[in-house]
LOLUM-134530 format. One record per residue (C-alpha): x, y, z. Coordinates in pm, whole numbers, plus 50000, padded with zeros to 5 digits. Each point is the difference from the previous one (the first is absolute). Layout:
// LOLUM-134530
XYZ...
This chain:
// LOLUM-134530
482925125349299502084981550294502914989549915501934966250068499564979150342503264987150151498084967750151498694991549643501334966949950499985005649636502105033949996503404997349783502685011550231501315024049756496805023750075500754985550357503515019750001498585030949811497295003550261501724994150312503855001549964500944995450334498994963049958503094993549789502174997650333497584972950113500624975949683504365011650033499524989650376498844965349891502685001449745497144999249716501145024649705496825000449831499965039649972502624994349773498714970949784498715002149689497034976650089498885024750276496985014449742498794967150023500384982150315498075005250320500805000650373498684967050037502384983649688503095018950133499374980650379499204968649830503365002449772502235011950330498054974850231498305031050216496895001250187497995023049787497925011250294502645009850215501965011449708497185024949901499325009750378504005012549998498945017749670497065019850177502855008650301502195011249740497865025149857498285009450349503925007050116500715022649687503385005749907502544999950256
């Protein structure tokens, strides 16, 4: 069974965080504090840019970096 894809355009960014942690510094850096949020089981990448006014593809390619960095 495979498990969640991080460029799924339909993936809640609660499973988001529990997947790939390190891509909670990405949304603080863009002062976005959706890890926190109660509506993070439902809302996706692509809501979260549209609702801070981010470029979802460029916002999801510092994602990928994130997690290709590890922690710090």
């Amino acid at each position: 069974m495979c498990g969640p894809k991080m460029d799924d355009p339909n993936l809640p960014l609660r499973l988001l965080f529990d997947h790939w942690p390190d891509t909670a510094a990405v949304f603080l850096a863009h002062r976005m504090f959706c890890f926190g949020c109660p509506i993070a089981p439902f809302h996706t990448v692509v809501e979260a840019c549209a609702e801070y006014s981010l470029d979802d593809v460029t916002f999801r390619a510092e994602l990928r970096a994130a997690v290709a960095l590890g922690p710090e």
